[in-house]
C-alpha positions as CSV (number, residue, x, y, z in Angstrom):
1,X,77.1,32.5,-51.6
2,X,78.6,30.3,-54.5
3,X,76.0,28.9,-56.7
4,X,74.9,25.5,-55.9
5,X,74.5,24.6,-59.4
6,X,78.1,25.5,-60.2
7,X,79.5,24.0,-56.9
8,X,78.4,20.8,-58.3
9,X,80.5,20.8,-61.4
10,X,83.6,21.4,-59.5
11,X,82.0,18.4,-57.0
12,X,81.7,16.0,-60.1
13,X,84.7,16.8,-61.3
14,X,86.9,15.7,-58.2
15,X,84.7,12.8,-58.0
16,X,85.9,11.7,-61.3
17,X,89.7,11.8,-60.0
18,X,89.3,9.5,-57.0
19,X,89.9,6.2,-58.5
20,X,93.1,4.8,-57.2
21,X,95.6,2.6,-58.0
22,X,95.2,-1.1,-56.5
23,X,91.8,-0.6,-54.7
24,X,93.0,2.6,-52.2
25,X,91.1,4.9,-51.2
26,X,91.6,7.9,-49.7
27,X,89.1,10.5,-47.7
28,X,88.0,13.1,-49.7
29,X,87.4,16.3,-46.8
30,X,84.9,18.6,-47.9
31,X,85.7,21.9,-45.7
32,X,83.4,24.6,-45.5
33,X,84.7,28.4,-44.6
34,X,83.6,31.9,-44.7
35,X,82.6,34.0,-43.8
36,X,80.7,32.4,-41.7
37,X,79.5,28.7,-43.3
38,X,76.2,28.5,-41.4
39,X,74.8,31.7,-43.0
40,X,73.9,30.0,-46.2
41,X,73.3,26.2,-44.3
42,X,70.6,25.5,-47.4
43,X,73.6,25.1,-49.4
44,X,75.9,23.2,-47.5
45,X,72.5,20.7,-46.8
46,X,71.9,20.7,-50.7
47,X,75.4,19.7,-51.2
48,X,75.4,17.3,-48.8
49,X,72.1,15.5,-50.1
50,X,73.6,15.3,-53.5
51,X,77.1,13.5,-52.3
52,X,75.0,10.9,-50.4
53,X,72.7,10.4,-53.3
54,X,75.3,9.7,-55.5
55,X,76.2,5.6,-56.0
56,X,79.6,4.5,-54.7
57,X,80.7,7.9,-52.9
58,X,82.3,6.5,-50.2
59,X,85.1,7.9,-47.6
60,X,83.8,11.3,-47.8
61,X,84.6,13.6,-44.7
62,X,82.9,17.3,-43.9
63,X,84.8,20.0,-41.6
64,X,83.8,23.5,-40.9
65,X,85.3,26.6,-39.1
66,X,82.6,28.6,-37.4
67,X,81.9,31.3,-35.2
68,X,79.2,29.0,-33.4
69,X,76.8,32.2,-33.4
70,X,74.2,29.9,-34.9
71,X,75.0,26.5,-33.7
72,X,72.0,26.3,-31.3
73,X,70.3,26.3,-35.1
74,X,72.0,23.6,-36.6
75,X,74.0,21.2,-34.1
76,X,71.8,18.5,-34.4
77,X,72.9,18.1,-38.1
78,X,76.4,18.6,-37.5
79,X,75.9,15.5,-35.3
80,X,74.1,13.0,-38.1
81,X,76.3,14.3,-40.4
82,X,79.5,13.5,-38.2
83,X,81.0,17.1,-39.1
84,X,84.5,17.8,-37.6
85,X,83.8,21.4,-36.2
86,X,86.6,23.7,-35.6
87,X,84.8,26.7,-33.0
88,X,86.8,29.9,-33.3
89,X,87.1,31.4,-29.9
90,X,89.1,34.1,-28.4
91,X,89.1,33.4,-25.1
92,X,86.8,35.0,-21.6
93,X,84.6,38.6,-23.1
94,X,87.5,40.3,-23.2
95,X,89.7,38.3,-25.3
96,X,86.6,37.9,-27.3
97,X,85.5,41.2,-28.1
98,X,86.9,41.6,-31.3
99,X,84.2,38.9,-32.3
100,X,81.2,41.3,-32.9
101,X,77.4,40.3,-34.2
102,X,75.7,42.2,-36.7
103,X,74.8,44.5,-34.3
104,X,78.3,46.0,-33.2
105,X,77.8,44.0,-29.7
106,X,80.3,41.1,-28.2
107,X,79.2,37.7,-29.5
108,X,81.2,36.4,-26.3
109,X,77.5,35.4,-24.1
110,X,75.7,33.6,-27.6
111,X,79.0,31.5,-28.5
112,X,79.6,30.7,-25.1
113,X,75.2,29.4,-24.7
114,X,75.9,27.5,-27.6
115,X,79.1,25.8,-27.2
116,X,78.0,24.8,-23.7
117,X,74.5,23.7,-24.8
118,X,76.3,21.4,-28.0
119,X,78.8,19.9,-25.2
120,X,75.7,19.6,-22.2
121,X,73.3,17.5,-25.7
122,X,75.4,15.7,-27.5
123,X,78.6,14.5,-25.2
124,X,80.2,12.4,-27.3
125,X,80.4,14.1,-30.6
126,X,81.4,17.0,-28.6
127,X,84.0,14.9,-27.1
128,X,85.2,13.2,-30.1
129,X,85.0,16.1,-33.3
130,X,84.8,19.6,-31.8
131,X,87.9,21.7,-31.4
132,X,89.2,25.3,-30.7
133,X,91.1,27.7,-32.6
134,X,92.1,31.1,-30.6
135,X,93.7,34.1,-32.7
136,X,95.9,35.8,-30.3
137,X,95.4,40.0,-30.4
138,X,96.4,42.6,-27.7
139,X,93.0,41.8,-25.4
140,X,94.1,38.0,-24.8
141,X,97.2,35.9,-24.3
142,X,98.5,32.1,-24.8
143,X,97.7,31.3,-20.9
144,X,94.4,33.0,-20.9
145,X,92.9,31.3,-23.6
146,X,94.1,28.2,-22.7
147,X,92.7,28.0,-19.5
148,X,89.3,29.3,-19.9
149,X,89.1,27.2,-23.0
150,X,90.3,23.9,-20.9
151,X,88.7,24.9,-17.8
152,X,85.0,25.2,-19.4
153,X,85.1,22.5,-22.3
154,X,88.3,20.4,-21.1
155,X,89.8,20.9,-24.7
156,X,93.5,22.1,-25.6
157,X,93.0,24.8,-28.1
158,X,95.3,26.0,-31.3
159,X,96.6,29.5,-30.8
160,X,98.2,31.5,-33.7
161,X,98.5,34.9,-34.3
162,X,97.2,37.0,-36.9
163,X,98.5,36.6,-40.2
164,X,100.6,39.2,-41.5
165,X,100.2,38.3,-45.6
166,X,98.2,41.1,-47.9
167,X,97.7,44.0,-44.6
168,X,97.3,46.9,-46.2
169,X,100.2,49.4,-45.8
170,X,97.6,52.2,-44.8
171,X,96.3,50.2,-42.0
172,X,99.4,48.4,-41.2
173,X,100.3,50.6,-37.5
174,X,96.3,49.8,-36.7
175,X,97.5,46.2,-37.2
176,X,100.9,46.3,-35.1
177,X,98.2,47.7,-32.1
178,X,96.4,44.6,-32.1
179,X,99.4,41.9,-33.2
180,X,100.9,39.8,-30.4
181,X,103.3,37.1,-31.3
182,X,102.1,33.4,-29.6
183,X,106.0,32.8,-28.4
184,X,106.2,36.2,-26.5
185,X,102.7,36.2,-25.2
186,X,103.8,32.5,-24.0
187,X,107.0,33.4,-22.6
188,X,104.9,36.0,-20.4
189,X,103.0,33.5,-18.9
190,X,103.2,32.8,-15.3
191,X,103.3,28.9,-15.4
192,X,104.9,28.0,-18.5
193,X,105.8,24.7,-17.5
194,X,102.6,24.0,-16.5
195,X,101.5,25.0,-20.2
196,X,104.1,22.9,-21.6
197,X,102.8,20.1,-19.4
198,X,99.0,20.8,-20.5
199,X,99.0,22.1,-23.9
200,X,102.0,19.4,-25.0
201,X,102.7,19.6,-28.4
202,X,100.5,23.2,-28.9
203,X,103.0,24.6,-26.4
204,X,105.6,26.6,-28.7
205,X,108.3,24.9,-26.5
206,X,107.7,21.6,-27.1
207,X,106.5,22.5,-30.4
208,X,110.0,23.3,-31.2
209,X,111.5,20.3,-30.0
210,X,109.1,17.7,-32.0
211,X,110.1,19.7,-35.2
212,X,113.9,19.3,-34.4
213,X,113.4,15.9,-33.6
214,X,111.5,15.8,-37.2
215,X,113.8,17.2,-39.2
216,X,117.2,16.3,-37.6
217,X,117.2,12.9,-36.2
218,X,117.0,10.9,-39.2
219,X,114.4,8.7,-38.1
220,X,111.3,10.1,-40.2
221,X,110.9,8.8,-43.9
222,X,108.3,11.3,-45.7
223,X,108.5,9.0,-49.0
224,X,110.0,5.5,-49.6
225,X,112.8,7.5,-51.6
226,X,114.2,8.6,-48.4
227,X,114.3,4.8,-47.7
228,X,116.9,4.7,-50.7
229,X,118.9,7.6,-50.6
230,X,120.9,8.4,-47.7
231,X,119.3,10.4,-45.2
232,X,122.8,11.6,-43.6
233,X,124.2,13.3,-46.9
234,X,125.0,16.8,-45.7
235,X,125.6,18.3,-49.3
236,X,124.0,21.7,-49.5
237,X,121.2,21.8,-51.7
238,X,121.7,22.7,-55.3
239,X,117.7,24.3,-55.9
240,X,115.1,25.9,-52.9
241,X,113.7,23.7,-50.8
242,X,111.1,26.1,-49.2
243,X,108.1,24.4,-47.1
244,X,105.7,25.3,-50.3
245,X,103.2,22.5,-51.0
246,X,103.2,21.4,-54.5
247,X,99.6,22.9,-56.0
248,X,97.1,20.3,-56.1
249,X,99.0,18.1,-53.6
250,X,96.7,18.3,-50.5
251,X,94.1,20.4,-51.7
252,X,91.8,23.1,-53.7
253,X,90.1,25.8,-52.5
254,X,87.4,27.5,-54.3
255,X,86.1,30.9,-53.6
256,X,82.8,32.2,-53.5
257,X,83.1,33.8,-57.3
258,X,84.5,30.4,-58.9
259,X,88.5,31.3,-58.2
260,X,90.5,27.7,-57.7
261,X,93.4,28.3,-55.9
262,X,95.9,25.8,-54.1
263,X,94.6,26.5,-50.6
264,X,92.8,29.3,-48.5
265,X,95.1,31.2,-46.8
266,X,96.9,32.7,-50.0
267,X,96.0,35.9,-52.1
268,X,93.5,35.9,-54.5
269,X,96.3,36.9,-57.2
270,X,97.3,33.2,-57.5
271,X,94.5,31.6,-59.0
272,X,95.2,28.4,-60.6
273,X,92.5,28.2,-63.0
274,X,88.1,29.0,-62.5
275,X,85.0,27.5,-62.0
276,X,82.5,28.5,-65.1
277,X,78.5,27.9,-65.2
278,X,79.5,24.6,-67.2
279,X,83.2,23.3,-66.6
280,X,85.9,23.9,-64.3
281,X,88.6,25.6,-66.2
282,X,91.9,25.0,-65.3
283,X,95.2,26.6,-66.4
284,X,97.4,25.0,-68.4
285,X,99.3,22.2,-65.9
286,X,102.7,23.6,-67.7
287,X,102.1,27.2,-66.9
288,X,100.9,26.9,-63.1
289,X,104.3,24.1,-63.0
290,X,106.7,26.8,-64.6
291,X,104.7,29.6,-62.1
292,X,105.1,27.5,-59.3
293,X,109.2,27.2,-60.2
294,X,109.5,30.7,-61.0
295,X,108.5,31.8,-57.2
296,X,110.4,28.6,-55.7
297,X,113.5,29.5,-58.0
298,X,113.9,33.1,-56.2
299,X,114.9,32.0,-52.9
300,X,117.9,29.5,-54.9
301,X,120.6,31.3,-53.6
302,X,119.5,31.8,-50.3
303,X,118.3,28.2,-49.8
304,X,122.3,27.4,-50.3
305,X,123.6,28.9,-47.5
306,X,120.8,29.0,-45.4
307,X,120.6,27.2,-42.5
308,X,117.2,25.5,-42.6
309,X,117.0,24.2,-45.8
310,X,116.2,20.8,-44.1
311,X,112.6,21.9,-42.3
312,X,112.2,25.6,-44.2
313,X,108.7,26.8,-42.8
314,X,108.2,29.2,-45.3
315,X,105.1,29.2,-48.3
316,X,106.2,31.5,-51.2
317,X,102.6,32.0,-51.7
318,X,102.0,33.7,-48.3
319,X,105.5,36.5,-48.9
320,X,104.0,39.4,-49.7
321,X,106.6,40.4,-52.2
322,X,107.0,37.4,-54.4
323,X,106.1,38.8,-57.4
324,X,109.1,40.7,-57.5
325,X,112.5,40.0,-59.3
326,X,115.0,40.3,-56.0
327,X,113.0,38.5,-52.7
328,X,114.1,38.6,-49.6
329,X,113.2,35.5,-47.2
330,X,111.8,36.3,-44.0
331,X,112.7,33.4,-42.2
332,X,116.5,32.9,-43.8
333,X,118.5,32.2,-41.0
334,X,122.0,31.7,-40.6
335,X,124.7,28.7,-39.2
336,X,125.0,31.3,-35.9
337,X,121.1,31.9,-35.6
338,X,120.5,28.1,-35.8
339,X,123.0,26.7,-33.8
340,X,121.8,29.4,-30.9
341,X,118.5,28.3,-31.7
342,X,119.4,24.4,-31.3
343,X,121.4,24.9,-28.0
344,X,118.1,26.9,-26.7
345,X,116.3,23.3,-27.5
346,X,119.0,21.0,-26.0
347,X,119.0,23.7,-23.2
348,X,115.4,22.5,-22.3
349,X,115.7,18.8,-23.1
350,X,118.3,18.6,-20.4
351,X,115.9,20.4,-18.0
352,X,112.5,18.0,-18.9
353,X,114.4,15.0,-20.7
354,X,111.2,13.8,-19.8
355,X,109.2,15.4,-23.1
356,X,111.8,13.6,-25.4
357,X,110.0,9.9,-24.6
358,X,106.9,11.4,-24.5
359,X,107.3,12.7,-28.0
360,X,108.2,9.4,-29.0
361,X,105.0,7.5,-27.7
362,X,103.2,9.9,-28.7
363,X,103.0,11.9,-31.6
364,X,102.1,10.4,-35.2
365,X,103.8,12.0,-37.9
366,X,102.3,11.3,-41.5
């Protein structure tokens, strides 16, 4: 429900920072979240008439994440418009009857009508820009939403579980009921090579083996810098490394009341700056820089001995505790931990050396 009027002044004023050195030009994705996006769809239509009235706005993309409740309403815009729609869906009634309508009752029968009726109308859109994201609860698991997501709409969905940042400690045993971890629920399958085969790089298997061959090999170049400097230096870092995206580097979210922060799965409480009725009101660059360091700098000493400094996974943004003087990291792992951890991998490349090539002719990193 943001105001259009003040969306637009945050609109103009990324416009205004997309002119790049020596003539490139970069897409500029406009995401839309909720809530659920197509409960206020006169808004995203306004926003959208405004971008393609505007002269020379060019490489602009649109996503959204929706429940599909209301797709039957609106998929023949998605399709002019050339949205990339992400469809969140649990899996068969079961796995998604957490997904209730306004009415208490599983959304399960309306989402499934719809999905089916975008695919059966409009084939090649569906084809070519729909996906699937699955949260994994205790009513569903990695193999059943897999196949009745592949079996009825021939896609491979994304599976994660539920996020653990911000629960509230009162409700936190009401949360362990409903958590289930994607790697265990996978393990548990029946077929898991069959997954692995199928699902490829969204199997947690093979997911685990890309990342190694990511991070370890040598033979991925994030920035011409690692053309210069030796890749194969083993000298321990000297700061954190953490996997924390710089703020502003990929991109901004803004919330409904006019909060900018770096992205939206982070609390509220890190607010980089807000959006007023007539400017967009950032901090001061210094202060979100020396905020930024300050949460980095607390995981210093544990980034020197730890034994994935090279492909850290963590956001400092998303542990719950940052804001305090000592932090603990929850993913610090030691030279035992990782070298069980690697030998699990090699374990399985020497059982399907086949994946290995198949890695390599297949998966784009950028």
């Amino acid at each position: 429900m943001l105001s259009f009027d003040m969306s637009l002044i945050l609109l103009d004023y990324i416009l205004q920072l997309r002119d790049y050195p020596l003539g490139v030009s970069y897409p500029l994705v406009i995401g839309f979240y909720g809530g659920e996006p197509m409960l206020n769809m006169p808004f995203i239509q306004q926003m959208i008439d405004y971008i393609e009235k505007k002269p020379d706005v060019k490489y602009i993309k649109y996503n959204m994440t929706t429940n599909a409740i209301l797709l039957d309403k609106y998929m023949d815009y998605f399709v002019e418009k050339q949205f990339n729609l992400s469809i969140s869906f649990d899996g068969d009634k079961v796995g998604q009857s957490y997904r209730v309508d306004h009415s208490g009752n599983n959304s399960f029968d309306r989402v499934f009508r719809n999905v089916k009726l975008l695919q059966k109308k409009h084939l090649d859109f569906f084809q070519t820009k729909v996906s699937f994201h699955a949260v994994l609860h205790n009513r569903n698991s990695v193999e059943s939403v897999f196949r009745f997501i592949n079996e009825n709409f021939g896609k491979i969905p994304t599976i994660a579980s539920l996020s653990r940042s911000g629960i509230n400690p009162e409700n936190f045993s009401e949360f362990e009921k409903i958590f289930q971890d994607v790697s265990k629920s996978y393990s548990q399958s029946s077929n898991c090579e069959f997954l692995d085969a199928e699902m490829f790089l969204r199997s947690p298997r093979i997911a685990a083996l890309s990342s190694y061959i990511h991070n370890q090999t040598g033979n991925v170049f994030d920035t011409y810098n690692d053309l210069i400097f030796d890749a194969s230096n083993e000298n321990r870092p000297t700061t954190a490394t953490t996997g924390t995206c710089i703020p502003f580097s990929k991109k901004l979210f803004v919330t409904v009341n006019g909060k900018l922060l770096p992205c939206e799965r982070i609390d509220h409480k890190f607010v980089l700056g807000q959006l007023l009725d007539d400017r967009v009101e950032l901090f001061d660059f210094n202060t979100i820089a020396e905020n930024h360091n300050l949460y980095i700098s607390k995981f210093t000493e544990q980034c020197k001995i730890c034994a994935l400094h090279k492909s850290c996974p963590i956001c400092v943004y998303q542990v719950d505790d940052i804001c305090e003087e000592k932090v603990q990291c929850p993913k610090f792992c030691t030279k035992e931990q990782k070298e069980q951890n690697d030998n699990e991998i090699f374990d399985y490349l020497r059982e399907y050396p086949h994946y290995y090539r198949r890695i390599l002719e297949e998966v784009y990193l950028k």
